[in-house]
N, C-alpha and C positions, 0 to 999 in steps of 0.2 A: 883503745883500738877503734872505736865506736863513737869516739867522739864527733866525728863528722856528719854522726846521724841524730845527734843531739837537735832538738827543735830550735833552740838558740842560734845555733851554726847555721843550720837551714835557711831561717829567717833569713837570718848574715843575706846569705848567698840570693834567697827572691829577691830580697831589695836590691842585691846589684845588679842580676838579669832586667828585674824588670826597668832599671834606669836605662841598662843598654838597648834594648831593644826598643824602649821610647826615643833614645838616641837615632834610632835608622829606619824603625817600620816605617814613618810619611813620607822619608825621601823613597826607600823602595816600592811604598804603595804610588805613587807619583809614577816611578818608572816604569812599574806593571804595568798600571793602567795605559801607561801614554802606547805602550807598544802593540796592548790587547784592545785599542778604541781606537788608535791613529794609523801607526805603521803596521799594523795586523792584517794584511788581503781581506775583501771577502771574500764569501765562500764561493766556487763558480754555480751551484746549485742555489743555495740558502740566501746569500747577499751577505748581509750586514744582519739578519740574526742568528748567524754562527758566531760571534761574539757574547752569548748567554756564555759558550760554552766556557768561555777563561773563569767564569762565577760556579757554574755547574759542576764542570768535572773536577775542579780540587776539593768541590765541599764533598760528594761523595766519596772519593779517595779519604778524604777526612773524618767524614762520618762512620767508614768503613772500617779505616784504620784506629779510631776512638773505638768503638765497641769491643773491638779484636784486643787491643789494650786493656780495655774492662774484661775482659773472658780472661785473659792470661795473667792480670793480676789476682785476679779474683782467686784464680787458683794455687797463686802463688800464698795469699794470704791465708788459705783454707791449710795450704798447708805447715807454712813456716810460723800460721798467729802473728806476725806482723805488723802489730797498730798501723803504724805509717802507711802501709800498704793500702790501710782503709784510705786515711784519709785521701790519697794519691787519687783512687779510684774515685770518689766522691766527688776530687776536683773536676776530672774529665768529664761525667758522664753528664753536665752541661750543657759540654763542648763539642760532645757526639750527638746529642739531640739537636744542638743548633743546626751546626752544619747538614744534616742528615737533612730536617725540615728544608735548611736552606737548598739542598739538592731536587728534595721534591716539586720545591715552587720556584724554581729556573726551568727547573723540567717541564714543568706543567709550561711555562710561558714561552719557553723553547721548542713545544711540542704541537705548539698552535700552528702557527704557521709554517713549520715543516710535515707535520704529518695532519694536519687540519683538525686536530682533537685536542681540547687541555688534559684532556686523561684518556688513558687507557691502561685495560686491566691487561698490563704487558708483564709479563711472568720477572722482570727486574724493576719496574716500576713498584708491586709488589711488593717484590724480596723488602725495598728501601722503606717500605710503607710498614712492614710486620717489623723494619730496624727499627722505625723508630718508634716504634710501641714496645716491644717484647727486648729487645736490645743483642738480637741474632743476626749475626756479620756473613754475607755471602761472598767473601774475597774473592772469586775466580767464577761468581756469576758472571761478566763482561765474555768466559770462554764457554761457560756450561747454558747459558739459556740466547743464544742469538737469537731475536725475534725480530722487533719493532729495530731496535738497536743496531748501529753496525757493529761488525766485529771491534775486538780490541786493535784501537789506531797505533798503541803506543804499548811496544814489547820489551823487557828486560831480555830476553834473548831472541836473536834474529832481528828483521829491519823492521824498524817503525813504519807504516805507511803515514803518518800526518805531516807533512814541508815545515821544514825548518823554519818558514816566519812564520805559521802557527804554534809550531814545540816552544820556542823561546818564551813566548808572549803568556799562554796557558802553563809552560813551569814557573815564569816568574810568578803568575799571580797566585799559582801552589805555593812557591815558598812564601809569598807575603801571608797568605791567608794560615800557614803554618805559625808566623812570626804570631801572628794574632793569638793564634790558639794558645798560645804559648805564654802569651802576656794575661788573655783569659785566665789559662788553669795557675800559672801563678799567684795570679792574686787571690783567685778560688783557694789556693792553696794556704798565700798567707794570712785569709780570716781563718779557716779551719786550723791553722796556730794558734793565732790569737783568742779564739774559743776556747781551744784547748786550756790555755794559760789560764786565762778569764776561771775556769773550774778549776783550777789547781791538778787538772788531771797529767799527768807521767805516763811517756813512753816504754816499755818494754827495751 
């Protein structure tokens, strides 16, 4: 029944993700890019460095969404003992310090010439700064600390306020920078197999 959780199978299966996904990540980093540098408006405020933000905003969603994944596995493996669940967890949390970093230092370069300061101790600048130290996820900071920040541009219920040739251009390059993370925790994934093997050590 469990065979599919066998490390062997596993393996199986990163190796074919990670073929597919080499198969399409450069054509769709290609198209991200060309939409989020070329056909992307600027801003009527900002110009042309409201384009941090297609780098920006999905490593924080990313970084956000990593930790938040670390909390709920973590708990999962505390409870069910797990092995896998470690290694899963191990693979990520990389991928959430990347991106997390990489949020802070678009921000900070983003935050120059719109608000004339590389930092400021902005109660969500913060929050990202204790993520990626301490590995504590503020999901709904963007509703609970409006300061520096505008509100949240982009709502799962009700209308989005950011135009459509901005939406497209900043989700395509969330999905590519997803496909990344993806190809990241994979292969994160299949040394900590092959470790595994390497010791002769057995799953649960």
């Amino acid at each position: 029944m469990f065979k599919i959780l066998n490390l062997s199978n596993i393996f199986y299966w990163i190796e074919k993700l990670i073929g597919f996904i080499n198969s399409i990540f450069f054509i769709l980093l290609l198209v991200a890019l060309s939409f989020a540098l070329i056909f992307s408006p600027p801003d009527y405020l900002q110009g042309d460095s409201v384009r941090i933000m297609y780098v920006h905003v999905p490593s924080a969603w990313i970084g956000l969404a990593s930790f938040s994944s670390i909390a709920i596995l973590s708990i999962a493996h505390f409870i069910f003992k797990i092995k896998n669940i470690k290694l899963i967890t191990k693979s990520i949390a990389p991928i959430g310090l990347m991106f997390t970093c990489l949020a802070l230092v678009t921000g900070s370069i983003w935050g120059q010439p719109t608000w004339g300061t590389w930092w400021a101790w902005d109660a969500r600048i913060t929050s990202m700064l204790i993520l990626a130290l301490f590995y504590i996820g503020f999901k709904y900071s963007v509703d609970w600390w409006n300061t520096l920040h505008q509100p949240a541009s982009i709502k799962l219920t009700g209308e989005s306020s950011i135009h459509s040739s901005m939406l497209m251009p900043l989700l395509l390059m969330f999905f590519v920078l997803i496909l990344y993370c993806a190809l990241i925790f994979l292969m994160k994934y299949k040394t900590e197999i092959i470790r595994i093997k390497k010791k002769n050590l057995k799953r649960l």
